[in-house]
C-alpha positions, 0 to 999 in steps of 0.5 A: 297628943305628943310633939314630934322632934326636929330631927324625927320629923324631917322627911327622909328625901329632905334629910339625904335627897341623894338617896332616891338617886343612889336607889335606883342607880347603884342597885347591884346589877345598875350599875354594871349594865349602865357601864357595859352600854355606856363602853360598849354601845348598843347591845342584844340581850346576848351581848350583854349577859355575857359581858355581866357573866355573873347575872342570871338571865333573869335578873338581867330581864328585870333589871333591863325593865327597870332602867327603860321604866327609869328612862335610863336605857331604851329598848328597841325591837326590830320585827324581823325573823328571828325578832331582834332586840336591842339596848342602848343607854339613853341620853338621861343614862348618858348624863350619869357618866360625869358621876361614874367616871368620878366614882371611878377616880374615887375607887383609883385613889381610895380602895386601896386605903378602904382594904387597909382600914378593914384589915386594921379593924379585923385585925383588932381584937376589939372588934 
Protein backbone atom coordinates (compact mmCIF):
# COMPACT_ATOMS: atom_id res chain seq x y z
CA UNK A 1 0.00 0.00 0.00
CA UNK A 2 1.45 3.58 -0.93
CA UNK A 3 1.55 6.98 1.29
CA UNK A 4 -0.61 9.69 0.00
CA UNK A 5 1.28 12.95 -0.21
CA UNK A 6 0.71 15.99 2.21
CA UNK A 7 -0.63 17.94 -0.66
CA UNK A 8 -2.96 14.96 -2.58
CA UNK A 9 -4.30 14.28 0.73
CA UNK A 10 -6.15 17.61 1.88
CA UNK A 11 -9.47 17.48 1.35
CA UNK A 12 -10.57 20.15 -1.28
CA UNK A 13 -13.16 22.29 1.16
CA UNK A 14 -10.26 22.46 3.53
CA UNK A 15 -7.71 23.47 0.87
CA UNK A 16 -10.21 26.58 -0.50
CA UNK A 17 -13.25 26.35 1.79
CA UNK A 18 -14.77 29.31 -0.22
CA UNK A 19 -15.33 27.10 -2.90
CA UNK A 20 -18.74 25.77 -1.85
CA UNK A 21 -19.60 29.24 -1.33
CA UNK A 22 -18.40 30.44 -4.91
CA UNK A 23 -20.47 27.06 -6.13
CA UNK A 24 -23.61 28.24 -5.43
CA UNK A 25 -23.55 31.92 -5.51
CA UNK A 26 -21.63 32.79 -8.55
CA UNK A 27 -23.06 30.20 -10.90
CA UNK A 28 -24.01 32.24 -14.29
CA UNK A 29 -27.53 33.30 -13.63
CA UNK A 30 -27.11 33.53 -9.19
CA UNK A 31 -25.96 36.18 -9.35
CA UNK A 32 -27.95 38.46 -11.77
CA UNK A 33 -31.38 37.12 -9.89
CA UNK A 34 -29.70 37.93 -6.13
CA UNK A 35 -28.70 41.58 -7.68
CA UNK A 36 -32.34 42.23 -9.44
CA UNK A 37 -34.32 41.09 -6.17
CA UNK A 38 -31.88 42.77 -3.94
CA UNK A 39 -32.42 46.45 -6.16
CA UNK A 40 -35.48 45.96 -7.03
CA UNK A 41 -37.61 43.89 -4.05
CA UNK A 42 -40.22 41.36 -4.57
CA UNK A 43 -40.70 40.45 -8.03
CA UNK A 44 -43.35 37.91 -10.22
CA UNK A 45 -41.89 35.59 -12.63
CA UNK A 46 -42.38 38.26 -15.42
CA UNK A 47 -40.67 40.75 -13.82
CA UNK A 48 -37.80 39.22 -13.52
CA UNK A 49 -37.18 37.36 -16.91
CA UNK A 50 -37.45 40.80 -18.24
CA UNK A 51 -35.01 42.68 -16.11
CA UNK A 52 -32.32 39.22 -16.92
CA UNK A 53 -33.55 39.26 -20.94
CA UNK A 54 -30.84 37.14 -21.66
CA UNK A 55 -32.33 34.09 -19.65
CA UNK A 56 -34.41 31.45 -20.86
CA UNK A 57 -37.55 30.94 -19.00
CA UNK A 58 -36.45 27.90 -18.35
CA UNK A 59 -33.32 28.51 -17.05
CA UNK A 60 -34.63 31.23 -14.69
CA UNK A 61 -37.25 28.33 -13.34
CA UNK A 62 -34.22 26.26 -12.58
CA UNK A 63 -32.11 28.64 -11.17
CA UNK A 64 -35.38 30.23 -8.83
CA UNK A 65 -35.67 26.56 -7.63
CA UNK A 66 -32.07 26.27 -6.56
CA UNK A 67 -31.95 29.48 -4.50
CA UNK A 68 -35.28 28.54 -2.50
CA UNK A 69 -33.76 25.11 -2.21
CA UNK A 70 -30.16 27.33 -0.94
CA UNK A 71 -32.47 29.58 1.40
CA UNK A 72 -31.29 32.31 -0.42
CA UNK A 73 -35.01 33.48 -2.11
CA UNK A 74 -38.34 32.79 -0.95
CA UNK A 75 -41.27 32.01 -3.07
CA UNK A 76 -44.48 32.81 -2.08
CA UNK A 77 -47.76 31.66 -3.92
CA UNK A 78 -50.92 33.65 -3.65
CA UNK A 79 -54.09 31.23 -4.43
CA UNK A 80 -56.08 33.93 -6.23
CA UNK A 81 -57.58 33.73 -9.95
CA UNK A 82 -55.04 33.91 -11.90
CA UNK A 83 -52.55 32.22 -9.32
CA UNK A 84 -50.06 34.83 -8.30
CA UNK A 85 -46.14 34.16 -7.62
CA UNK A 86 -43.67 35.92 -6.33
CA UNK A 87 -40.00 36.15 -5.26
CA UNK A 88 -38.10 38.12 -3.08
CA UNK A 89 -34.54 37.65 -1.63
CA UNK A 90 -34.36 36.10 1.78
CA UNK A 91 -32.50 37.42 4.88
CA UNK A 92 -29.55 34.53 4.15
CA UNK A 93 -29.69 36.12 0.39
CA UNK A 94 -29.69 39.62 2.05
CA UNK A 95 -26.50 38.94 4.14
CA UNK A 96 -24.61 38.55 0.49
CA UNK A 97 -24.97 42.10 -0.10
CA UNK A 98 -21.73 43.25 1.94
CA UNK A 99 -19.70 40.64 -0.50
CA UNK A 100 -21.29 42.09 -3.63
CA UNK A 101 -21.16 45.70 -3.04
CA UNK A 102 -17.46 44.56 -2.35
CA UNK A 103 -17.18 42.54 -5.65
CA UNK A 104 -18.66 45.53 -7.20
CA UNK A 105 -15.73 47.86 -5.96
CA UNK A 106 -13.44 45.53 -7.07
CA UNK A 107 -15.04 45.46 -10.72
CA UNK A 108 -14.80 49.67 -10.48
CA UNK A 109 -11.36 49.78 -9.45
CA UNK A 110 -9.89 46.84 -11.38
CA UNK A 111 -11.71 45.52 -14.94
CA UNK A 112 -10.30 48.28 -16.55
CA UNK A 113 -6.70 47.04 -15.36
CA UNK A 114 -7.97 43.13 -16.41
CA UNK A 115 -9.12 44.33 -20.10
CA UNK A 116 -5.34 46.03 -20.31
CA UNK A 117 -3.66 42.49 -19.00
CA UNK A 118 -5.60 40.64 -21.71
CA UNK A 119 -4.74 42.87 -24.48
CA UNK A 120 -1.09 42.94 -23.58
CA UNK A 121 -1.20 38.99 -23.47
CA UNK A 122 -3.15 38.51 -26.87
CA UNK A 123 -1.06 41.10 -28.04
CA UNK A 124 2.24 38.99 -27.44
CA UNK A 125 3.31 36.69 -29.89
CA UNK A 126 4.25 34.06 -27.46
CA UNK A 127 1.10 33.24 -26.47
Amino acid sequence: MGTKSAQTAVDPQLACPVGPVVDIVFSRWTTPILWTLHVHGRQRFVELQRRIDAITPKVLTQRLRQLERDGLVVRTYHPEVPPRVEYEISELGLSLAPLFAHLAEWADGNLDKVDRARQAYDADPAH
